[in-house]
TORSE-835997 format. One record per residue (C-alpha): x, y, z; residue in one letter. Coordinates in pm, 1 decimal. Each point is the difference from the previous one (the first is absolute). Example, Ala and Ser with C-alpha at 12.3 -4.5 7.8 and 13.67 -1.06 7.14 Angstrom:
<site <1230.0; -450.0; 780.0>; "A">
<site <137.0; 344.0; -66.0>; "S">
***
This chain:
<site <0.0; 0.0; 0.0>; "X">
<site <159.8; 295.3; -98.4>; "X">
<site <-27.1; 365.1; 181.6>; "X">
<site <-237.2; 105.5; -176.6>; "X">
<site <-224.8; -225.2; 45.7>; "X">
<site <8.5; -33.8; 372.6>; "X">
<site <-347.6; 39.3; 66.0>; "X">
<site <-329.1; -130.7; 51.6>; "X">
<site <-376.3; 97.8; -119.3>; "X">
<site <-218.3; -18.7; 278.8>; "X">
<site <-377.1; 36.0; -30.7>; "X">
<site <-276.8; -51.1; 328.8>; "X">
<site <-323.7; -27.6; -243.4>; "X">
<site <-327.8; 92.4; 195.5>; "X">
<site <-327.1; 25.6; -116.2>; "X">
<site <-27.4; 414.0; 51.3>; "X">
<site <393.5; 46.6; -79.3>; "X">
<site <285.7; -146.3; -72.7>; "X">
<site <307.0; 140.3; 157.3>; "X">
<site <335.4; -74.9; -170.6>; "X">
<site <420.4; 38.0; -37.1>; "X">
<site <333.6; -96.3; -9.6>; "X">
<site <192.8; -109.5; 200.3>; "X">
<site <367.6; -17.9; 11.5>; "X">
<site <218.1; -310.2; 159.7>; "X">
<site <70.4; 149.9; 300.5>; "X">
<site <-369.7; 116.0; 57.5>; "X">
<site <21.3; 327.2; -153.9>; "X">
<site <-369.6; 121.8; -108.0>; "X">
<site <137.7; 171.0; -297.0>; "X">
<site <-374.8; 116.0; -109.2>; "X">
<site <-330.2; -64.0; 108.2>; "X">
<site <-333.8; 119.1; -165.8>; "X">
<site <-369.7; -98.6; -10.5>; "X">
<site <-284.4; -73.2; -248.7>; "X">
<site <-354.5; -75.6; 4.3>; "X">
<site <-160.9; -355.0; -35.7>; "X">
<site <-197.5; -27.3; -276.2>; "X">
<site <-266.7; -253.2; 157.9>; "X">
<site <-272.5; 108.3; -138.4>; "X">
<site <127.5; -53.3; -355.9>; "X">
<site <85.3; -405.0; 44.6>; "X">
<site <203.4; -246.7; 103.4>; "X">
<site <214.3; 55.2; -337.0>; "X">
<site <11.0; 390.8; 3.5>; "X">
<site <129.2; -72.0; 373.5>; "X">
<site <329.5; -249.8; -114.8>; "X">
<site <52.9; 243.9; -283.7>; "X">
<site <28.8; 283.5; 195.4>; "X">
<site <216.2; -171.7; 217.8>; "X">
<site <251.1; -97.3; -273.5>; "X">
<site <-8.5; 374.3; -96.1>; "X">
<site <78.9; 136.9; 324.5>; "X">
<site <286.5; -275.5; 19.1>; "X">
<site <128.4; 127.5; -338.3>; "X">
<site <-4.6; 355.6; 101.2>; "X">
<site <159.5; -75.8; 310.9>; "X">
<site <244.0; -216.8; -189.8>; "X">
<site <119.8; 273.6; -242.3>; "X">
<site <69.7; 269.0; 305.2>; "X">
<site <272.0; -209.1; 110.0>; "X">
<site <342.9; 34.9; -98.1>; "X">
<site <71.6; -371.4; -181.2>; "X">
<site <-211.4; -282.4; -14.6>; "X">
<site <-175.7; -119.5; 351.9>; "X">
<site <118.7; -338.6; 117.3>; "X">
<site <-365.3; -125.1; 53.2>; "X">
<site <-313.5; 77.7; 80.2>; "X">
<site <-238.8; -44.3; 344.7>; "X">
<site <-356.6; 1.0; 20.3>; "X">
<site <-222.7; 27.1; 256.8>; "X">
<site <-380.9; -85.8; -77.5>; "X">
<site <-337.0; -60.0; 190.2>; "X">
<site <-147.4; -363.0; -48.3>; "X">
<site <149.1; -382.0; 0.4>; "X">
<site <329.9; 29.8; -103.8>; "X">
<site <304.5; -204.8; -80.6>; "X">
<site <315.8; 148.7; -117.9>; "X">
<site <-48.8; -83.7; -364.0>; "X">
<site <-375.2; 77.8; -16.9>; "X">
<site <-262.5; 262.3; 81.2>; "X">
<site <-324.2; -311.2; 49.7>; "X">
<site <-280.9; 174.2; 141.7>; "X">
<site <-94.2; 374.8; 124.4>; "X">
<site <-318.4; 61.5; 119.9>; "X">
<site <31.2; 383.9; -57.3>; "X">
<site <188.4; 14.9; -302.9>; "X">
<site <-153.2; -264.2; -180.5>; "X">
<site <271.3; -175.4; -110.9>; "X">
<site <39.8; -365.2; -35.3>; "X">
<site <334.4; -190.1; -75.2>; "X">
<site <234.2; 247.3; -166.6>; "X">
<site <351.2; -116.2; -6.0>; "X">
<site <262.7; 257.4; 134.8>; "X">
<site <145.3; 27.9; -332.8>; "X">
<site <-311.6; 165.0; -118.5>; "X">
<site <36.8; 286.5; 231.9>; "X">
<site <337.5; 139.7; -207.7>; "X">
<site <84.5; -15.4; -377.5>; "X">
<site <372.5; 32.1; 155.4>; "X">
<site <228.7; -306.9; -29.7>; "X">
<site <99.8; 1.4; 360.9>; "X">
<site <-112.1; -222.2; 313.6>; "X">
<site <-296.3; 36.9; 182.1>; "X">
<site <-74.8; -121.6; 329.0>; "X">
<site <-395.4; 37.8; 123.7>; "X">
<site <-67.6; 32.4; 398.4>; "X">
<site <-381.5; 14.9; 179.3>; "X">
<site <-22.8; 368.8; 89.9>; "X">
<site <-54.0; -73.7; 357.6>; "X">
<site <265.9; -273.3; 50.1>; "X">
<site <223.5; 241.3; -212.9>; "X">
<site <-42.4; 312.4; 253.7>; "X">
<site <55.3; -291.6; 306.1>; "X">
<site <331.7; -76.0; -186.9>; "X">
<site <127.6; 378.6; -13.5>; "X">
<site <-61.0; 32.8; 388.0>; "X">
<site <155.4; -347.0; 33.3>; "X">
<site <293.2; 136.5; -203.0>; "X">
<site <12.0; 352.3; 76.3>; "X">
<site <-248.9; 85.3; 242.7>; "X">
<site <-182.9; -58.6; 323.6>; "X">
<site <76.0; -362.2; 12.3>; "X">
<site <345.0; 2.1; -87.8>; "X">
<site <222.7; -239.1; 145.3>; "X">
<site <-341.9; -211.0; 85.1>; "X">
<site <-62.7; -354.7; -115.3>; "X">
<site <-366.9; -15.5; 77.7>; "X">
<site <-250.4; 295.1; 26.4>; "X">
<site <-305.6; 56.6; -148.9>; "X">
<site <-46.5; 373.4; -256.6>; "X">
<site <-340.4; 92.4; 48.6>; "X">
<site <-90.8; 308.7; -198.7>; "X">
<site <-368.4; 150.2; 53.1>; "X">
<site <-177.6; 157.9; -265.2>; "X">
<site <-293.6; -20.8; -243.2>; "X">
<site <44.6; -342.4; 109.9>; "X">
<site <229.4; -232.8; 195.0>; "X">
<site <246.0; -270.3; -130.7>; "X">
<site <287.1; -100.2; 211.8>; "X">
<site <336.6; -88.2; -85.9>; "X">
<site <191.0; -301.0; 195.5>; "X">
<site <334.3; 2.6; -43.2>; "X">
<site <139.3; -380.9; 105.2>; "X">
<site <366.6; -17.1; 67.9>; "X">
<site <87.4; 257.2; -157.7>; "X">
<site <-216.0; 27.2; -312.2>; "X">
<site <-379.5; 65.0; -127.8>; "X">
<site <-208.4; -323.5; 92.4>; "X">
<site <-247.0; -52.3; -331.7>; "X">
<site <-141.7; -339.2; 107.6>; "X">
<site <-96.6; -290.6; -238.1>; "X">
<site <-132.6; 188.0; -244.5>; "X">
<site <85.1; 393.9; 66.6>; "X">
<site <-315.7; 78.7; 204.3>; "X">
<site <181.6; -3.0; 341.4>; "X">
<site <-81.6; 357.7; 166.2>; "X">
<site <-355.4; 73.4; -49.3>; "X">
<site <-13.4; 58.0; 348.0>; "X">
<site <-276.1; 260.7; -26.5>; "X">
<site <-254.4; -322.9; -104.4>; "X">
<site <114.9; -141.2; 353.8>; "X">
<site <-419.0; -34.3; 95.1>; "X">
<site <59.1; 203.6; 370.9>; "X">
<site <-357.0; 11.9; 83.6>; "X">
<site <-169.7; -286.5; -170.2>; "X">
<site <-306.4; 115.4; 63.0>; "X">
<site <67.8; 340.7; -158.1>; "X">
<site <-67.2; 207.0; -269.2>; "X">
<site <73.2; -157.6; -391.5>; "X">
<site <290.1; 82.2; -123.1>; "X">
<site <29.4; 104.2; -384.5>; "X">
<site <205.4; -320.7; -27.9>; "X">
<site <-336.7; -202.8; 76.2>; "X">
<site <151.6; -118.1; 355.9>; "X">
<site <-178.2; 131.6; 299.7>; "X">
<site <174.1; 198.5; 272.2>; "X">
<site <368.6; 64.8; -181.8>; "X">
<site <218.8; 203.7; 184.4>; "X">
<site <3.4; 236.6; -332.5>; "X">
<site <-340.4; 49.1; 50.8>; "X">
<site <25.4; 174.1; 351.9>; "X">
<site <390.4; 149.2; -14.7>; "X">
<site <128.4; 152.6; -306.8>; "X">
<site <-37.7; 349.6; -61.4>; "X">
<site <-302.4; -67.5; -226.5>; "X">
<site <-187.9; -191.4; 188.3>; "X">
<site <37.3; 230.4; 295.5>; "X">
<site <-136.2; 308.5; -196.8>; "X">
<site <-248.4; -188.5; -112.2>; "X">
<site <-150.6; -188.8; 294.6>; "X">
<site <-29.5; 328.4; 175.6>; "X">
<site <-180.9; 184.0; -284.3>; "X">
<site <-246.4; -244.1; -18.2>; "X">
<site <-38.2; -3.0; 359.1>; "X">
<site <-31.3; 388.0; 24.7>; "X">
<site <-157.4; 81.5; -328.6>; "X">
<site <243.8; 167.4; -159.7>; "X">
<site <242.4; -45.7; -297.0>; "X">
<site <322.7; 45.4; -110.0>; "X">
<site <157.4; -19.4; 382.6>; "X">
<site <396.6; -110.6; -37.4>; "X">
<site <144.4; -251.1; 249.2>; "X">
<site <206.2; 293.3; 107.0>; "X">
<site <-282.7; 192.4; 120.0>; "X">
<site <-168.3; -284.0; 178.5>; "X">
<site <335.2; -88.2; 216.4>; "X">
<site <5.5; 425.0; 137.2>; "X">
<site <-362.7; -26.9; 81.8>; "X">
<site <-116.8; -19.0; 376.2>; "X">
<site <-381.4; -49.4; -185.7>; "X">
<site <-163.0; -323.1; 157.0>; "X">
<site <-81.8; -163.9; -357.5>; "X">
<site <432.3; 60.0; -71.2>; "X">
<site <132.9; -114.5; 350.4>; "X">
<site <-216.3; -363.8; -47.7>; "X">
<site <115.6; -24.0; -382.1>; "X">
<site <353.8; 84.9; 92.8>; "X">
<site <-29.9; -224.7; 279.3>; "X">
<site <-135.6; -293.1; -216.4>; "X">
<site <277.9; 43.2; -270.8>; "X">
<site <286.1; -9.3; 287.6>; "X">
<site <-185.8; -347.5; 189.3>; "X">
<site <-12.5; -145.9; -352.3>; "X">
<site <401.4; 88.4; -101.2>; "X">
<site <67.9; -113.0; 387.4>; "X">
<site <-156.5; -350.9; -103.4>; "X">
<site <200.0; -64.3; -323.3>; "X">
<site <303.5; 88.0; 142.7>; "X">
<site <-55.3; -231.1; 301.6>; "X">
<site <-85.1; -320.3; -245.6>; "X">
<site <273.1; 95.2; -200.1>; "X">
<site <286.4; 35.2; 272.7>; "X">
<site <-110.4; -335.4; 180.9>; "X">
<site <16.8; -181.6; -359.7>; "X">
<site <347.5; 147.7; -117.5>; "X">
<site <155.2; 184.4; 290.8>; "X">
<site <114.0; 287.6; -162.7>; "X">
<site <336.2; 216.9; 161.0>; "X">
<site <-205.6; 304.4; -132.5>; "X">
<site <-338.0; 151.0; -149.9>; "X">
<site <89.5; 286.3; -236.1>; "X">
<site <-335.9; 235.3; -33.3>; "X">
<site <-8.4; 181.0; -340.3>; "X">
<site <-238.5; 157.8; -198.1>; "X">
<site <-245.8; 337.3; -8.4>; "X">
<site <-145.7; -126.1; 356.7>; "X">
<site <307.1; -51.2; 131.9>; "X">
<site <55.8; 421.6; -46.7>; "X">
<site <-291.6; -2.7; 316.3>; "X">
<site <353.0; -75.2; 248.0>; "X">
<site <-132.0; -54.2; 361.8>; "X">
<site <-311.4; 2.6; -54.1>; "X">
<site <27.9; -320.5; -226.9>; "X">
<site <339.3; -172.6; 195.7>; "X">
<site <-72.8; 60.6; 366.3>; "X">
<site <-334.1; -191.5; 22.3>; "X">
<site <105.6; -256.2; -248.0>; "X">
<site <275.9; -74.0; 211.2>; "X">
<site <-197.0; -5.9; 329.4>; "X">
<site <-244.3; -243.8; -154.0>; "X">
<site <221.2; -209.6; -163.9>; "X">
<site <240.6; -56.5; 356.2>; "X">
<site <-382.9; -77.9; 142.4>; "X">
<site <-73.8; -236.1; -273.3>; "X">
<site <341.5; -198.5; 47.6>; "X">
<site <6.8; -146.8; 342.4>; "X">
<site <251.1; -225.8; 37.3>; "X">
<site <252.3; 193.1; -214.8>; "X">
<site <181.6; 313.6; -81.2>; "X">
<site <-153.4; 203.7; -299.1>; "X">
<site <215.9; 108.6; -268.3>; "X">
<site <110.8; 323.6; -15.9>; "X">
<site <-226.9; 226.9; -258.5>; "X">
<site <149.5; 255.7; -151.9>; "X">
<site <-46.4; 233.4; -326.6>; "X">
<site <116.1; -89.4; -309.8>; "X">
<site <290.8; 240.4; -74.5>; "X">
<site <17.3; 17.6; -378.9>; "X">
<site <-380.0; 173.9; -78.3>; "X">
<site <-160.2; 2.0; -342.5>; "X">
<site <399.6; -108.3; -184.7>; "X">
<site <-36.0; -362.3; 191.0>; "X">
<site <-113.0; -142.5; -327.2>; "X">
<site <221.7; 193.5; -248.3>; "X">
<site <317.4; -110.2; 192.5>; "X">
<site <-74.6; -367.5; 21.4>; "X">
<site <-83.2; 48.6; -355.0>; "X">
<site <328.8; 110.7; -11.5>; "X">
<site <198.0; -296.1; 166.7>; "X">
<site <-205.4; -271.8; -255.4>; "X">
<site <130.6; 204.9; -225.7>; "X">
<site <362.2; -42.5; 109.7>; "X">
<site <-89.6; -400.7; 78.4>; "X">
<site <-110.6; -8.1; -384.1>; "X">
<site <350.3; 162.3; -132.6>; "X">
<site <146.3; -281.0; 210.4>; "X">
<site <76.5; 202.6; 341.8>; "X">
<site <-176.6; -82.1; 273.5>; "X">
<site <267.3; 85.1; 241.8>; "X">
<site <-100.5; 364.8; -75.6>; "X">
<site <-198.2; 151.4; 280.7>; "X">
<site <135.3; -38.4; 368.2>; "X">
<site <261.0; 263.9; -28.5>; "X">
<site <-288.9; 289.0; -147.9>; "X">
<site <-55.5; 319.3; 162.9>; "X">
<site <-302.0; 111.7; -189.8>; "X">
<site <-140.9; 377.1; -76.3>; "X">
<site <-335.4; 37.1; -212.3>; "X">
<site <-157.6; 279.9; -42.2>; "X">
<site <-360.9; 77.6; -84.0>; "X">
<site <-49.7; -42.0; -382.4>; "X">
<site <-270.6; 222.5; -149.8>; "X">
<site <-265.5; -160.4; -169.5>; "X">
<site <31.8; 41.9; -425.3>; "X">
<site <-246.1; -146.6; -218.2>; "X">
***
């Protein structure tokens, strides 16, 4: 690999934006920028617009990069894009993301974002922990000695399905009682303006609320998060739960009564420690960028990274 060519394309794909870069060998964000998600327009007008913004970001490097890393919603395995719900794809090999004749290496967004704070974040230096980041809605990331745990068949994670209260409210997965259903940011802003009448109340606005309707809402999403995260550190012990996410933004107010419930809920041993994820909204575009390095053929790339992103506007 020559010098000029000593760096990666990196792309997090999400179903509002995508958020991409490149990134050097010793961890260097040489550029970062952000486009739009064409949803609405199909599955194909998505992958093509991903292979754009990969050529763009491609041709504002100095060289060729060494490989490409993608980060995308959905069952995933690193040579295939099989199935997103939101995007509305179904089995699109990594090669049709790029018309560049370089390696690509695919990663689940979530399990992507867990490897970056394995890596380079909050759970650096940590074998086990789970990555937990809370928004619209809530997959988790377990990260297994050292590395992303996909399961059998790459559905390990969906942690928000974990049925909490089965008794409870349907979920739109078609389970009853999900833990998505009563603690991500959506469902929180939701459940109270249906309870109070109202619309358009943010999860943000229901957490600073001393109104009755928000406490018992609030209070609801934090027993719910306090279950999952008591099933899920008596069946894998985790050294760590790493809290990400919009919700996670809420500070105290989400952390101190998770962790008082969750010590409760764990009686004959010590909870984990739970702490905020450390690398925000770039979690995804940075693991993005360490498959890239694994699909150039270095994965020892990543330990020695001290990382510094800065907000990317979004372009369309």
């Amino acid at each position: 690999m020559s010098a000029k060519s000593s760096f990666v394309v990196a792309l997090d794909v999400g179903g509002t934006s995508m958020k991409g870069g490149l990134v050097s060998e010793s961890g260097a964000v040489l550029l970062s920028e952000r486009r739009q998600t064409p949803r609405e327009e199909g599955p194909e007008a998505v992958v093509t617009a991903v292979s754009g913004f990969i050529s763009h970001l491609a041709a504002s490097g100095d060289g060729t990069p060494a490989g490409v890393g993608l980060a995308v919603p959905g069952l995933v395995s690193e040579n295939a894009a099989v199935y997103a719900t939101n995007l509305g794809w179904r089995d699109v090999p990594a090669t049709d993301f790029t018309t560049l004749d370089i390696p690509v290496m695919l990663g689940h967004d979530v399990r992507t974002g867990g490897l970056a704070e394995s890596v380079l974040g909050a759970g650096r230096g940590l074998t086990d922990f789970l990555f937990l980041p809370i928004g619209t809605g809530i997959a988790g990331a377990s990260i297994v000695r050292g590395e992303p745990y996909g399961g059998s068949s790459g559905w390990a994670g969906e942690i928000g399905h974990t049925p909490v209260f089965p008794d409870g409210e349907q979920c739109a997965c078609g389970q009853f009682g999900c833990l998505e259903t009563y603690a991500s940011a959506a469902s929180v802003g939701r459940r109270y303006s249906q309870r109070a009448g109202v619309e358009g109340v943010k999860a943000e606005q229901v957490v600073s609320s001393d109104d009755p309707i928000a406490i018992e809402v609030w209070d609801e999403a934090v027993e719910a998060l306090s279950l999952a995260l008591a099933t899920y550190t008596l069946l894998l012990d985790p050294s760590l739960i790493v809290l990400g996410g919009g919700l996670a933004e809420a500070g105290p107010a989400l952390f101190d009564p998770v962790r008082t419930r969750l010590v409760k809920r764990l009686a004959f041993r010590a909870a984990p420690p739970l702490v905020p994820a450390a690398l925000g909204v770039d979690a995804g575009m940075l693991g993005a960028a360490l498959l890239g390095w694994r699909a150039a053929g270095r994965p020892d790339l990543g330990p020695g990274w001290t990382v510094d992103v800065r907000s990317a506007p979004l372009v369309s």
